[in-house]
C-alpha positions, 0 to 999 in steps of 0.5 A: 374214127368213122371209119372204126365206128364203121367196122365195127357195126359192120362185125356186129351186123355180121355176128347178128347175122349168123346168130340168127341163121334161118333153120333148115330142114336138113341141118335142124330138124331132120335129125330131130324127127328121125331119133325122136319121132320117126320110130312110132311115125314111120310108115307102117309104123304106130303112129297115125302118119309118117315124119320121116321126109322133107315133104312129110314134114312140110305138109304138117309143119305147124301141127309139129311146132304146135304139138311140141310147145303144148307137150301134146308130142311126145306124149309122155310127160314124165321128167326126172332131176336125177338124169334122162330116161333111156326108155323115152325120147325127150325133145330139148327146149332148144330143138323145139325152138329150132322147129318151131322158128323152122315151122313159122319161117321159110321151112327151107329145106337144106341140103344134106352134105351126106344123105341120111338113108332110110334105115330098114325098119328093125323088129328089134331095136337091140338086135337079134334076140337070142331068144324068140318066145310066141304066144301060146295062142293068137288071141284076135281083138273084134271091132267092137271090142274095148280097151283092156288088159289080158295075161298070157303064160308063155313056157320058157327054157333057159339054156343052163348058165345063161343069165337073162338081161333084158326084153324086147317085144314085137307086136303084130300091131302096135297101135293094138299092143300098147304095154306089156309087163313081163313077169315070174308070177301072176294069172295063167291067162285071160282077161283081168282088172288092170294095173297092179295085177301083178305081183311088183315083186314079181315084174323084170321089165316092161315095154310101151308103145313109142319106147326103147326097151333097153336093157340092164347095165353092164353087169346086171342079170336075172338068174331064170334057169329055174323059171318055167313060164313067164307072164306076159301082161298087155293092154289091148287097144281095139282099133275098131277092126278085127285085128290081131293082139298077138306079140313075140318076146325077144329075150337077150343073154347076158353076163354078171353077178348083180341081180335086180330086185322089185320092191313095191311103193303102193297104197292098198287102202283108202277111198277117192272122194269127189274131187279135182284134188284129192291127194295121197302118198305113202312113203318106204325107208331102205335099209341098204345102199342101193342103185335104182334103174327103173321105175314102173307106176301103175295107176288107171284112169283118175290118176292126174299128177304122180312123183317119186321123191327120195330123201337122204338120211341127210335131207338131200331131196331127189326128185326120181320121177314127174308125171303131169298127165296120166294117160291110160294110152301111154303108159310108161317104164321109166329106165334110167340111163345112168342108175341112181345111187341112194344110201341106206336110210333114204326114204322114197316118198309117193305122192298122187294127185288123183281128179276124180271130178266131172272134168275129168274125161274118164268120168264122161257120162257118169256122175263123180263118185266114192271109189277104193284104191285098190286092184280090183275091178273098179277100183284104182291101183296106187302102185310104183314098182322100183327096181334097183340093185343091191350095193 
């Protein structure tokens, strides 16, 4: 009996054991730094620093870990019930648990049973463009600029019978090219208010610092062979240097017969009084059946907690997106990467909780005031571009 009683803690000691296997570098975290971090900290890369070797990782091994559990990295926020985001490189609860235990253990490096090599580093994520569109100009950013928004309209020609679908840019400087709208209408150039300059209708897509631009389903296409010029509407980040705000447009053919369409949820009216909580919403009801692929909101700087939610003509609730946390600085398309089936009659509801209070940062400096929602200077926009497909 002994020696069963033996064995049998023995198993158990053994099983514990491999239960409870010390992280490796190799094995748990280099997978992790290289899909979902290593695209903005690379080196020459966005990022302030770069994550993509043992020893980079080593030397910053706490800051990662501490980044990761207070959602400081990534630092989009943005979570949906109805499926992952192809546009944002989420981290799992599991593998930030790996690397923090990494992290506040013995941060062994492990060994590769096959290296993983330094990819080159690729202008366009989704390969050759079949199209290359520049800037009518070079615009410069001086060091004593600020943060803002600028229109461009770029002349494109679409070959006949070719369907467009999707995007991707290439910034001179990444950490100076922030977001970019790509639009059929709005200003021919210059600087303008911001968000919601241009016409939801209008937009096709959108690109951000630190995302994927993917592109549509099989199937979907925008029909572009009349459009003359494109609008292409970027914040501008100044780094305190005489750089370069200048980008190109990779534009990507396709085939099918579905065409996108944007339809706008906004608030064109109303006041934000003084207030950590105030907040507002507005809702539509579709009158078809439709598969949603992307969200764009376009809010400024008292925005702090925005969520997309559909109701079914049956009382389903699906809640499209969260964001706990707006940031001027990272602003977000919000791709899915399955689209999202909604029936005609579902009502899709936005709701914004806006903290216009002193403890807001961007009411450093000055006291908390009355301000208009709206898309003018000064004022704050209220708008989530949906772009969906007919059924």
């Amino acid at each position: 009996m002994k020696l069963v009683l033996a064995a049998v803690l023995l198993a158990a000691a053994m099983s514990s054991s491999f239960q409870v296997r010390e992280p490796t570098f190799s094995s748990d975290v280099e997978p992790v730094l290289r899909m979902k971090c290593a695209p903005c900290h690379r080196p020459g890369g966005p990022a302030p620093f770069s994550l993509r070797t043992y020893e980079d990782a080593q030397k910053r091994a706490n800051q990662i870990a501490n980044a990761l559990i207070t959602k400081l990295m990534p630092p989009d926020r943005a979570t949906s019930d109805e499926g992952r985001f192809s546009t944002t490189p989420a981290v799992t609860p599991e593998e930030i648990e790996r690397i923090h235990h990494w992290a506040t253990g013995k941060q062994e490096k492990g060994a590769l049973v096959t290296e993983h090599p330094v990819a080159p580093d690729t202008p366009w994520p989704n390969g050759p463009p079949d199209l290359i569109l520049a800037l009518p100009e070079s615009p410069e950013v001086q060091p004593d600029d600020v943060p803002h928004w600028r229109a461009f309209q770029i002349p494109i020609a679409i070959p006949a019978g070719r369907r467009v679908r999707g995007f991707d840019i290439r910034p001179i400087a990444p950490h100076v090219v922030r977001h970019v709208q790509i639009s059929t209408e709005g200003p021919t150039s210059g600087r303008t208010a911001g968000p919601a300059t241009l016409p939801t209708s209008a937009i096709l897509g959108a690109w951000a610092f630190g995302y994927r631009s993917p592109l549509l389903p099989p199937g979907s296409v925008f029909d572009l062979g009349r459009t003359r010029f494109l609008v292409a509407h970027a914040f501008i980040q100044p780094s305190g240097r005489k750089e370069s705000a200048g980008f190109e447009i990779g534009v990507y053919f396709g085939t099918g017969a579905s065409e996108p369409s944007t339809v706008s949820l906004s608030l064109t009216a109303g006041t934000i009084p003084p207030s950590p909580m105030f907040a507002t919403g507005n809702r539509l009801v579709l009158p078809f059946d439709a598969d949603v692929l992307a969200l764009f909101p376009e809010l400024r700087d008292l925005a702090a907690e925005i969520t997309v939610t559909a109701v079914t003509p049956d009382g389903e609730i699906l809640r499209l997106l969260h964001l706990d946390g707006w940031s001027s600085q990272w602003i977000g398309a919000y791709r899915f990467e399955e689209p999202v089936r909604l029936v005609a009659g579902t009502s899709v509801i936005l709701d914004v909780r806006y903290d216009n209070s002193s403890h807001n940062p961007e009411n450093r400096g000055r006291a908390p005031t009355h301000v208009s929602i709206g898309s003018g200077l000064g004022e704050e926009p209220c708008t989530v571009g949906i772009q969906l497909v007919m059924r």
